[in-house]
KOLMARMAR-691407 format. One record per residue: x, y, z of N, C-alpha, C in turn; residue in one letter. Coordinates in steps of 0.05 Angstrom, whole numbers, plus 5000, padded with zeros to 4 digits. Layout:
# residues N
XYZXYZXYZA;...
***
This chain:
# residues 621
548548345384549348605373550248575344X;552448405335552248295306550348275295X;548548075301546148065288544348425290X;544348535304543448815291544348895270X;547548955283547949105257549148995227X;548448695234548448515203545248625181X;543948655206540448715195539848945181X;542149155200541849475184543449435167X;545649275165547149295131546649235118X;544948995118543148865091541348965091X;539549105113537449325103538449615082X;540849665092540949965078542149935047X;543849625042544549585023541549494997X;540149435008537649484992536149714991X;536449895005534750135006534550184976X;535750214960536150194921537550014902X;536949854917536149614900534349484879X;534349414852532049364839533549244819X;532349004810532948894775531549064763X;533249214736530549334726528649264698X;529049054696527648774685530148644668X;527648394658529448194643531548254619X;531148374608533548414586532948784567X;534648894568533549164552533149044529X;532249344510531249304488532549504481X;534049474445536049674441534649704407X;535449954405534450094383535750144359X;536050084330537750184316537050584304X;539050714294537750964281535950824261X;533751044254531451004238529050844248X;530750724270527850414284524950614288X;522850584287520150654302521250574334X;519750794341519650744372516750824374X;515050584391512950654396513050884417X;510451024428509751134442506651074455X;506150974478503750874483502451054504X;500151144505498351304521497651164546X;497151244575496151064595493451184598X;493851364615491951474629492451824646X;490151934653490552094662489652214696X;490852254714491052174738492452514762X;489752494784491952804791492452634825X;494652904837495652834861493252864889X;491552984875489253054893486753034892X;486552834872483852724868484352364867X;483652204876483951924876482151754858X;482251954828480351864805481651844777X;483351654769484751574749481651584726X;483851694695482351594678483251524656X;482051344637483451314611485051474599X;486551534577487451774570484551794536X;485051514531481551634501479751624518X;479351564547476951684551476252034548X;478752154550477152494554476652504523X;474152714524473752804500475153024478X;476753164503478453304486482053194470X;482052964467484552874460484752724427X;487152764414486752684387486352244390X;484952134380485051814382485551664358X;486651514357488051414333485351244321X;485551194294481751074286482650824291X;484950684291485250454305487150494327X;486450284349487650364376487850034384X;490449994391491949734399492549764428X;491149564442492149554469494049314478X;496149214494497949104500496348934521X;496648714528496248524551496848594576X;495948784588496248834613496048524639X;496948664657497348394687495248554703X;493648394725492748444734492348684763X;494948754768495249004783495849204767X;496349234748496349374720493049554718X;492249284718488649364714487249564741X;488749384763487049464789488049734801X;490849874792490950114793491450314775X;489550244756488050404743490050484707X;491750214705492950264679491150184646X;491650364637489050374610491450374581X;493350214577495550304556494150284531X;495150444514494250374495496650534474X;495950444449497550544421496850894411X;498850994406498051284395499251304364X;498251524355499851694336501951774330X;504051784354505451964352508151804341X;509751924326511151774306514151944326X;515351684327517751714337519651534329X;521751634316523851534300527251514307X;528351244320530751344328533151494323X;533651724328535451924324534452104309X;531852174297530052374276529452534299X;530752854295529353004313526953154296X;525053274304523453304291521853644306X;522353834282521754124302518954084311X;517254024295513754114301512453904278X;510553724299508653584272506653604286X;504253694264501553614280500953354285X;498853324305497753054310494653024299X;494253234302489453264295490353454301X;487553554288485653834303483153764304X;482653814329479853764337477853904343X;475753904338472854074337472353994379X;471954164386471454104416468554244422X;466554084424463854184432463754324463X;462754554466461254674489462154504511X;460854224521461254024535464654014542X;464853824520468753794524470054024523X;469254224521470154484525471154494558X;467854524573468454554594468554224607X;469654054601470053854616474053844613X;474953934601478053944588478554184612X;476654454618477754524641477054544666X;475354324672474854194689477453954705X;478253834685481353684693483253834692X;483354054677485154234678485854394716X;483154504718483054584753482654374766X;483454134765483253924786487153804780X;487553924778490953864769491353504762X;490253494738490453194732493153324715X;494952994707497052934705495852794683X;499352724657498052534637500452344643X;499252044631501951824634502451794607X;504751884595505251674569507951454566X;507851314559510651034566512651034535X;514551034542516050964519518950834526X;518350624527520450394529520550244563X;517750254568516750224599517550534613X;518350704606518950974622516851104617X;515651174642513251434640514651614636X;512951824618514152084608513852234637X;516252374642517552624671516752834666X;515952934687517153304689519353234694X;520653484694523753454701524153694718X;525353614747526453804766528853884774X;531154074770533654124770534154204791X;535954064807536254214835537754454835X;537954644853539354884856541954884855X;543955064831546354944841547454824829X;546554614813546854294798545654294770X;548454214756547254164728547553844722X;547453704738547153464728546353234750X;545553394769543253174787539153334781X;538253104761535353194760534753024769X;531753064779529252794789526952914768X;525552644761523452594744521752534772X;517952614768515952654771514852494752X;513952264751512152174730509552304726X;509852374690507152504682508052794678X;505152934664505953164653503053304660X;502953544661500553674667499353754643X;496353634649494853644631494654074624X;495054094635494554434628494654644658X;495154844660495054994677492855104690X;492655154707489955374728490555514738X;490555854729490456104749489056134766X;488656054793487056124813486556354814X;488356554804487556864810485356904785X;485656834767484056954748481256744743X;481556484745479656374749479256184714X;482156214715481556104679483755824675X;482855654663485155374660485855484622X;487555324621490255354599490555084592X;489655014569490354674565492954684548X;494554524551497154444535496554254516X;496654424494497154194465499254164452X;501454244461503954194445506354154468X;506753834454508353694483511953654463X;513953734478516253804468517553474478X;518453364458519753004476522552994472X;524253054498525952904505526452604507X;528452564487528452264499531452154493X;532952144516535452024518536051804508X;537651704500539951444504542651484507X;542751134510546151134510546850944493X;548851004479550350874455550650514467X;551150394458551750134477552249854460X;555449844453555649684434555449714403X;557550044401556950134384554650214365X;554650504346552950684342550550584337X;549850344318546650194313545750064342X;546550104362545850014389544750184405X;542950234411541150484431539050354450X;540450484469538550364498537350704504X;535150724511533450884519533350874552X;534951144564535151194593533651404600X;532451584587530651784595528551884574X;525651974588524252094575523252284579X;523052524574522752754590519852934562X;518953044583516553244572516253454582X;516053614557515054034561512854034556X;510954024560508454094553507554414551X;506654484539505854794523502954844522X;502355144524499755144522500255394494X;498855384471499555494454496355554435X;495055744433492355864416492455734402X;491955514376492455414360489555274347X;488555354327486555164314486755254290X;489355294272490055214241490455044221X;491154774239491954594233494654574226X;496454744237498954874227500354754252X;503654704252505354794270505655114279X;505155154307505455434321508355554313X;507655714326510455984323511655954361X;513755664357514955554384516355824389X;518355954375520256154383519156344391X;516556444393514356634392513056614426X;515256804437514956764472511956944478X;511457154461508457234469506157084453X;506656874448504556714437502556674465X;499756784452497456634473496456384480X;496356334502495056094511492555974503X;492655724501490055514497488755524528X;485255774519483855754543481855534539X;480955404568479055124553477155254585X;475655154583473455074606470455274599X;470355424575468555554569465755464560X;464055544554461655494538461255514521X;462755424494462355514478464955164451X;464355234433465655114421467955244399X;469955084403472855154396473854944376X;476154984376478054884343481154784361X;482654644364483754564377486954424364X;489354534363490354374341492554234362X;492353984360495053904384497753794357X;499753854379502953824356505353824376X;506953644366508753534382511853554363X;513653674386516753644382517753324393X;520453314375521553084381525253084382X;526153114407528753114405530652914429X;532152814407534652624416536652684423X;537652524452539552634468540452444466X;543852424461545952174479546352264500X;545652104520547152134548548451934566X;550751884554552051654569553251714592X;552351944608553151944644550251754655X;548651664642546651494649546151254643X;546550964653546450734644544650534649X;544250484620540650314634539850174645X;542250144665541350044683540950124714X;540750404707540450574729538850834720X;537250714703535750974684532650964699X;532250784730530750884744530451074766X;533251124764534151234792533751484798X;532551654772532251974783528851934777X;527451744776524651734784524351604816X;526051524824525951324855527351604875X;525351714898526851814905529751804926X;530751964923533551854941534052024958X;532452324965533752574981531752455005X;531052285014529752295050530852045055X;532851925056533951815078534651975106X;535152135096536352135135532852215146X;530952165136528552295154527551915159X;528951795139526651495143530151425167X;532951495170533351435191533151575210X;531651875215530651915241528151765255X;526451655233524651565241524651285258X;527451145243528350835254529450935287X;531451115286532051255306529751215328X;527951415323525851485337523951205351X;523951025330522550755333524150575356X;526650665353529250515365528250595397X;528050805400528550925425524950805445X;522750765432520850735441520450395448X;522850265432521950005436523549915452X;525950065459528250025489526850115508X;524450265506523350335530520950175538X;519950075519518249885516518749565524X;521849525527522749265526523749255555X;524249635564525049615595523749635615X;520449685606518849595613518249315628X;518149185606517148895604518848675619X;521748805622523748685632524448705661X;524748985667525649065685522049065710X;520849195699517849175719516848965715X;515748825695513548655689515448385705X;517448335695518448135696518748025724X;519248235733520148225764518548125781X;515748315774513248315792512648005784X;512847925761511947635751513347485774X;516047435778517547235783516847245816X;516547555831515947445854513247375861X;511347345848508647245844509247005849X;510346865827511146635811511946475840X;514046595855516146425884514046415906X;512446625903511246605935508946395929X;506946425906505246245887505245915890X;509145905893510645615888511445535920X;510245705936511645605959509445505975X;509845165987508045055995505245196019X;506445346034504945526057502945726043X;504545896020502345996003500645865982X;502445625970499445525952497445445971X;496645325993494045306010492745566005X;493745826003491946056003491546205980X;492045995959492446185939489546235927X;486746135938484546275944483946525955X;485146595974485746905985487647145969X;488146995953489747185935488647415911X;490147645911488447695880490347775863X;489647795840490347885817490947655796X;493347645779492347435764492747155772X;493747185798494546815800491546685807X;489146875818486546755821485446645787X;485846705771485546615742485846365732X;487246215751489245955741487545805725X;484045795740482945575726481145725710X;481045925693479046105684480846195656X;483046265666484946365631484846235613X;485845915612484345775587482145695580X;481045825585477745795577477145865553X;475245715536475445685507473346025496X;474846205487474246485481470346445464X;469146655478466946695460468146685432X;465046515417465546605382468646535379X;468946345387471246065378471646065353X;469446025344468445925314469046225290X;469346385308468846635290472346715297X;473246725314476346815319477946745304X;477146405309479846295295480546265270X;478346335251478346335221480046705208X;478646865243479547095230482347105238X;484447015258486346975257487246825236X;486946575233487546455205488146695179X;485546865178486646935147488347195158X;488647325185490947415194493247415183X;493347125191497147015183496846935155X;495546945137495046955111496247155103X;494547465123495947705105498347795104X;499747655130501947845147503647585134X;503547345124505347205101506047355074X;503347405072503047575044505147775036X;504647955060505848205067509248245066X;510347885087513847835077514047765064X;512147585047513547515024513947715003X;511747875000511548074984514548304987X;514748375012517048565025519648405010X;519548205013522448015015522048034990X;520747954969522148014938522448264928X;521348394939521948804936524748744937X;525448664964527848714979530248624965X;529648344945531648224931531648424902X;529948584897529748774869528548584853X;525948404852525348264834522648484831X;521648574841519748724831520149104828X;521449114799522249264792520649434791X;520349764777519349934773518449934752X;519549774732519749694697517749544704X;517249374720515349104716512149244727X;511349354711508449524721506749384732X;505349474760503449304776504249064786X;506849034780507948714793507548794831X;507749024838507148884870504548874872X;502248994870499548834857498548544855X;499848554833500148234826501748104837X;503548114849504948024870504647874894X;502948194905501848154930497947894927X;497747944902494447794904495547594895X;497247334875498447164880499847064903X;501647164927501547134948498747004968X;497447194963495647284982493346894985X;493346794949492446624945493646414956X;495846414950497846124957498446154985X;497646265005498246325028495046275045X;493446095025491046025035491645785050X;493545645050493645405056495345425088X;495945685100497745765121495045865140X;493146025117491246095138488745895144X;488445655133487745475135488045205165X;491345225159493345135178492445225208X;492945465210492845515234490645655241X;487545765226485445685241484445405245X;484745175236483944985238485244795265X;487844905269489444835291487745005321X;487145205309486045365342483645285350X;481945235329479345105326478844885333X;480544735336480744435351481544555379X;483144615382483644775401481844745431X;480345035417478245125433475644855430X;476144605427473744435424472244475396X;472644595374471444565345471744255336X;468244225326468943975308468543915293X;467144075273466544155248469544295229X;470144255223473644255208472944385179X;471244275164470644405136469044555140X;466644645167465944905168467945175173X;469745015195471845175194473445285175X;473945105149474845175134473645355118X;470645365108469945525090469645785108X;469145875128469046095147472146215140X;474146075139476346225137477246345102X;476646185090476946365066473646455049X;471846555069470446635066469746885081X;469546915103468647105120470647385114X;474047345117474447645106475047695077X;475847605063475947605031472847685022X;470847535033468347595015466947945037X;467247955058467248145066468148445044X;470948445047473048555037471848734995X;471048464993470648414966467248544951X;465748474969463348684977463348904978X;465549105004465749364992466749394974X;468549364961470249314938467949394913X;467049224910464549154888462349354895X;461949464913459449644919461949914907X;463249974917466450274909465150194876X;465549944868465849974844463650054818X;461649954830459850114814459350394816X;460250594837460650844837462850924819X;465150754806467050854796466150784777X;464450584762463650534737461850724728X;459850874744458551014740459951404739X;462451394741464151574739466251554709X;466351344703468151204673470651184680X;471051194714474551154718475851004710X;478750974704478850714703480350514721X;479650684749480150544772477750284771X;475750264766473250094766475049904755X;474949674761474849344758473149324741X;474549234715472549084691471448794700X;469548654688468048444698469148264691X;470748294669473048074667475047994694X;476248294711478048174728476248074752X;474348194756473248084778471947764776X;471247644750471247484749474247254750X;475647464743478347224738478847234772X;478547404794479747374812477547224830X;475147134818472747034823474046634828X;474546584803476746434787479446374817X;480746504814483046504821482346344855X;479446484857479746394902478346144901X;476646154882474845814875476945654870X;478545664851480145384838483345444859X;483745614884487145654890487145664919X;484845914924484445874955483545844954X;481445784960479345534973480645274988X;481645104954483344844962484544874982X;486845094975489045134991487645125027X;486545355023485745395062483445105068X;482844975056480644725065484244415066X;485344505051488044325049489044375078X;489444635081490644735110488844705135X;486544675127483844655157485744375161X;484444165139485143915149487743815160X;489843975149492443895165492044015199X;491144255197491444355224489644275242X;487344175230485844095252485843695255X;488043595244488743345248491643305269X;492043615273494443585296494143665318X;494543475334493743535375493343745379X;491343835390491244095404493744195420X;492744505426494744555439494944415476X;496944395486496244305519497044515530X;494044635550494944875562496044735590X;497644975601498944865627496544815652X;494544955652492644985668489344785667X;488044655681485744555671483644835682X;480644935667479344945670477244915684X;476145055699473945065724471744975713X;469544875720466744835709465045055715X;465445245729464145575741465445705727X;465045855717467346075718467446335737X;468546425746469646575759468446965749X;466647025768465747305765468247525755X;467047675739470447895730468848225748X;470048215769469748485774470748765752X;468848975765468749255752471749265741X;472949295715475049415711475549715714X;477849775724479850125725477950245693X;478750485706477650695682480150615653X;482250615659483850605634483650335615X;483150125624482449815622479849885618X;477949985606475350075595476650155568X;474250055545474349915520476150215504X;474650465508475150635488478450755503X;478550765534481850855538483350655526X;482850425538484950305532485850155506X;483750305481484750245452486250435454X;485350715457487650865446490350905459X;489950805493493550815503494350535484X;493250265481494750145468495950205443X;494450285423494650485397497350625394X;497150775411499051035419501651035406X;503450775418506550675417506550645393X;504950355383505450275351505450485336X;503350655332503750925315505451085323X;506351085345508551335343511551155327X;511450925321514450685316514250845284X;511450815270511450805241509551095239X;509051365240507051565226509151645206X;511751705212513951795196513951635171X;514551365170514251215145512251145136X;509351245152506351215142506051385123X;507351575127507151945111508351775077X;510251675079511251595057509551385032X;508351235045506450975039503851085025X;503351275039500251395036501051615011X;502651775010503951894984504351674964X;505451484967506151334939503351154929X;501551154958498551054949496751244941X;497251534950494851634942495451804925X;498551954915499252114890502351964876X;501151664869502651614853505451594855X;507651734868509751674881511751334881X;513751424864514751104873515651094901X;515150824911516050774932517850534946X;520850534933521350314924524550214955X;523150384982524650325000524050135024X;524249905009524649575013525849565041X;528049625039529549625061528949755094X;528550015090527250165108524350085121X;522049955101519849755115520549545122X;522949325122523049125137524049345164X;525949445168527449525199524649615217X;523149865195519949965214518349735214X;518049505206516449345207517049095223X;520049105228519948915254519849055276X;521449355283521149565301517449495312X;516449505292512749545298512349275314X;512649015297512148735315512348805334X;515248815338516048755372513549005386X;514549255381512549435393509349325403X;507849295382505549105374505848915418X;507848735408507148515424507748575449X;509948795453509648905478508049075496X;507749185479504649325484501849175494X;501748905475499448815485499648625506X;502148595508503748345530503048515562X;503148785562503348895585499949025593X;498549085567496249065566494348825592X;495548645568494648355582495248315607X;496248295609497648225640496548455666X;496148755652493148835671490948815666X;490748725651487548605653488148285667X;490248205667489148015687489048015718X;491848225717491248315751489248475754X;486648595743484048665741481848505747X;483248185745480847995749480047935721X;480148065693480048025665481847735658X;478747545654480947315637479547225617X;477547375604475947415582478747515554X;481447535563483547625549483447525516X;482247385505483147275489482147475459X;479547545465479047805445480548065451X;480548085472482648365484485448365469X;486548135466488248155457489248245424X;487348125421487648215384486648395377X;484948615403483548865401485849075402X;487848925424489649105438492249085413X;492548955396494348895378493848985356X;491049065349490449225320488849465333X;488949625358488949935361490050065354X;492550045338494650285323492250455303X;490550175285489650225272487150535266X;486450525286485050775291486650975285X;489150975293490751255289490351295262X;491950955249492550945217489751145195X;487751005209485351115202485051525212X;485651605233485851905236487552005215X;489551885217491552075200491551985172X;490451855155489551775137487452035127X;485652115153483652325144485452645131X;487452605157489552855167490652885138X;490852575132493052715104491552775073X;489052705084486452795058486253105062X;486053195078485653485084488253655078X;490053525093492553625097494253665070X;494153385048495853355033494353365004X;491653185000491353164976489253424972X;486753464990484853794981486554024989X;489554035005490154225005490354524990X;489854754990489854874967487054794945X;486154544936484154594922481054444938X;479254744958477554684961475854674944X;472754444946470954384935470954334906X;472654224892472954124871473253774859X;473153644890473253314887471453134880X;468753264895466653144891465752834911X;463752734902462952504935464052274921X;464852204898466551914884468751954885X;470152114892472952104892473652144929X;471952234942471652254969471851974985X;468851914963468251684988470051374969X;471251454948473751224942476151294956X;477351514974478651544990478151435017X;475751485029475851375053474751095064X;473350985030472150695041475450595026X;477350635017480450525018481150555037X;482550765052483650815072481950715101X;478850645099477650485124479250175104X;478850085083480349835081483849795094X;484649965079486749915089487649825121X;487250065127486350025160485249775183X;483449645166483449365173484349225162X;486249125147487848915137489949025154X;490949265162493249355174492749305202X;490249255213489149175239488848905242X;488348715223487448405225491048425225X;493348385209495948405221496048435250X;496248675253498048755288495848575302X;493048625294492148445322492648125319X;493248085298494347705302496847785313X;499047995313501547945327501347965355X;498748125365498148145393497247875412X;496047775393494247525400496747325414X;498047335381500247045391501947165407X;502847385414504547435433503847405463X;501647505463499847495487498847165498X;498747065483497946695480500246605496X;502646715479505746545486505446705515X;505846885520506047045547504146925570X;501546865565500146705580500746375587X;500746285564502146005574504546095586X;506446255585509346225602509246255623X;507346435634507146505660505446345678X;503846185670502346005682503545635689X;505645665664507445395665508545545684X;510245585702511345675724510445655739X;507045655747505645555772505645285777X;505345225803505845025814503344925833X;501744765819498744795836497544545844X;497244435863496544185867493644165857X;
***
């Protein structure tokens, strides 16, 4: 019981937690402050794009881009250098930036993003520029929304409104007296304002007309920007992430632990109270000399004894895919566990990205390990076939659709598309890191003793009568399914928002508690699975098991659809198109199996351990 509730206090004490990088950067009055452009990106389309790729935006004739990291690249960051002149403590009423001639085309392509509610990113001092939302009530609790809307859409009238005149907030706090300025907030108004003079507008001028764009025709376009400085020392920069992270749904991520709580006590009183029982008097009568003579007349699973270790069809094919299993689900804590310590900040862009695909490499040598261990196992004797099967078969799988998505996004100018540079560096990265690594790990694992099952093997095997209707392939994925998804849909809702509209999602804490809640779930589930299919006469268990351990996944996959409909085309039908569609659902079918190769390796080994325990307990001449 300590140990629980040592787990929830170091879980909740990270719930906001984060370094928010290595050292600030402080500003004197008069310093330049850059301002850098990313990209432009909506909550309901899953199609990032440059920000100089649109045609309607002013571009500097020289344009400096910064060294981006490689999760930087892979979700879809494009930084680059602008125009816009920002000066520490210079407020500045109205400067133009360009005016631009906008052809017919970029006419109606400007309101084309306009009615697809794209968002713009701009960074200034690692802070994406906010909306800003004031709660009811409160003058001094806001939350920031990263990004700014590219322009408005009246659905009633049928007309978009582009904003060319963006108003910049931008806070600090004093820090080490007055030449010392740390930058804690950046905030944006964006405006839609008639303008092709080349002039600053008439801001005070509340019946000023709107900038209409999406027409046929060609227009004059003048974009111009305010600049104003705030001290705000109730904010310290080191907590100047905290009204972009949200903080108002805890108590829903702890009804959800709640909720998870209650299914896995029932799940555990299961396993305990029935399963266990029925085991042990199996187990005594099994062990008692008068009945082992008959234990031919018997049924259910004690007739199995010489049939359960039996070496699983496609040996050769399992154990590599388990192997890169425990690859991912390494990946996955290690990745969790430095969230959890705040080393991968919000400031540090794409670091869980890059995080997680560094992991993912150095963790070749685990999944190496232990397909090479099972593979001897089951009688494998080929060890470096084994090995290249395991860091080959799902990575290059994986990497195929990947690369097929991507030439649909190349052929769109997103800049979700993978340049040929990264794909070659990560080409790079599995040749010279994993590879070694998992062929380093075949050979350790398959130079150490097999496993010794408690049971020897029959030379016949043993006929599997008709299985029950529920123990049939398609019920009994989805009753297995069922539990695990009901442990985590509440904190799935959360995951899939911060993956599919951008959303930080920086509660570390709350995915370890649902994510061991799920294990256990996971293995009890497939533990009780198993165990009727063997009183079924089923001792073909060994694929069943890792079927029965990654069925959540199907749900993951339904409601994945649920929340495309539900959350991101809500409100805007037929406007997405088949590249932004089908980059939604060939992700969300990925996801789904990496989230399935997990649970079903936790099913497997649970189910493995559960089988050997119950069979060491027989007593069989």
């Amino acid at each position: 019981m300590r140990l629980v509730w040592a787990t929830f206090a170091l879980a909740s004490s990270a719930l906001a937690f984060y370094i928010p990088s290595i050292s600030p950067q402080s500003f004197s009055p008069g310093e330049r402050v850059p301002l850098y452009v990313n990209r432009v990106f909506s909550e309901h389309i899953p199609l990032p794009f440059a920000y100089y790729d649109l045609p309607h935006v002013c571009k500097p004739q020289t344009v400096q881009r910064p060294w981006l990291n490689i999760g930087e690249v892979l979700r879809g960051d494009r930084i680059a250098s602008s125009d816009y002149q920002l000066v520490m403590g210079k407020n500045v009423s109205c400067q133009v930036l360009c005016t631009k001639q906008l052809t017919s085309e970029a006419n109606k392509e400007a309101g084309h993003f306009v009615e697809q509610d794209y968002l713009v990113e701009w960074i200034v001092d690692k802070l994406p520029g906010a909306t800003v939302y004031q709660r009811p009530g409160s003058s001094a609790a806001k939350r920031y929304d990263p990004g700014f809307r590219l322009g408005d859409y009246d659905a009633v009238k049928g007309i978009s409104y582009l904003n060319n005149h963006v108003s910049l907030h931008i806070l600090y706090e004093s820090h080490g007296g007055e030449g010392n300025r740390r930058i804690v907030g950046f905030e944006t108004y964006p405006r839609s304002v008639e303008n092709g003079a080349d002039v600053c507008p008439d801001l005070d001028n509340t019946e000023v007309q709107k900038l209409v764009v999406g027409e046929d025709k060609e227009i004059t376009v003048t974009y111009s920007y305010s600049v104003r400085w705030i001290e705000d020392n109730t904010v310290r920069w080191t907590h100047r992430w905290d009204r972009y992270l949200p903080g108002s749904n805890q108590q829903v991520h702890w009804y959800a632990i709640f909720n998870s709580a209650i299914i896995i006590l029932l799940l555990s009183g299961v396993v305990a109270v029935i399963l266990m029982r029925m085991l042990n008097r199996d187990v005594s009568m099994l062990n008692e000399e008068d009945y082992r003579e008959d234990v031919e007349e018997t049924s259910g699973w004690k007739l199995l004894h010489g049939d359960v270790f039996r070496a699983p069809k496609y040996g050769g094919l399992l154990a590599p895919l388990l192997g890169t299993t425990v690859q991912v689900m390494y990946t996955f804590i290690a990745t969790i566990a430095l969230g959890t310590l705040g080393i991968l900040s919000p400031s540090y862009r794409g670091g869980l990205l890059t995080t997680g695909i560094v992991m993912f490499m150095l963790m070749g040598i685990a999944a190496g390990y232990y397909s090479g261990h099972l593979y001897r196992t089951w009688g494998g004797g080929n060890w470096f076939k084994n090995a290249l099967m395991t860091a080959i078969a799902v990575p290059m799988v994986l990497v195929a659709v990947e690369l097929i998505l991507n030439l649909f996004l190349w052929y769109r100018s997103s800049s979700a598309a993978m340049p040929f540079s990264t794909v070659f560096l990560m080409f790079v990265l599995w040749l010279f890191v994993e590879l070694p690594l998992t062929v380093l790990g075949a050979w350790l694992g398959f130079r150490r003793p097999p496993y010794s099952e408690p049971m020897r093997t029959n030379a016949i095997p043993r006929p599997i009568p008709p299985l029950p209707a529920y123990l049939k392939p398609i019920p009994s994925i989805l009753l297995a399914g069922s539990l695990p998804f009901a442990v985590i849909f509440i904190e799935l809702f959360f995951v899939l928002k911060s993956i599919w509209q951008d959303a930080f999602y920086y509660e570390y804490g709350f995915t370890i508690i649902v994510g061991l809640i799920l294990a256990l779930t996971v293995c009890e589930t497939t533990i009780i699975m198993v165990w009727l299919s063997l009183n079924s006469g089923q001792h073909n268990w060994w694929w069943r098991s890792f079927v029965y351990g990654a069925s959540s996944s199907v749900y993951i996959f339904a409601y994945s659809v649920f929340f495309y409909f539900a959350r991101l085309r809500a409100g805007m039908p037929g406007v997405a198109g088949f590249v932004p569609t089908l980059t939604f659902f060939v992700h969300s079918l990925l996801i789904s199996a990496v989230y399935a190769l997990c649970t079903g390796s936790m099913g497997f080994f649970a189910a493995y351990f559960f089988v050997r325990r119950i069979y060491s307990m027989v007593k069989l001449s």
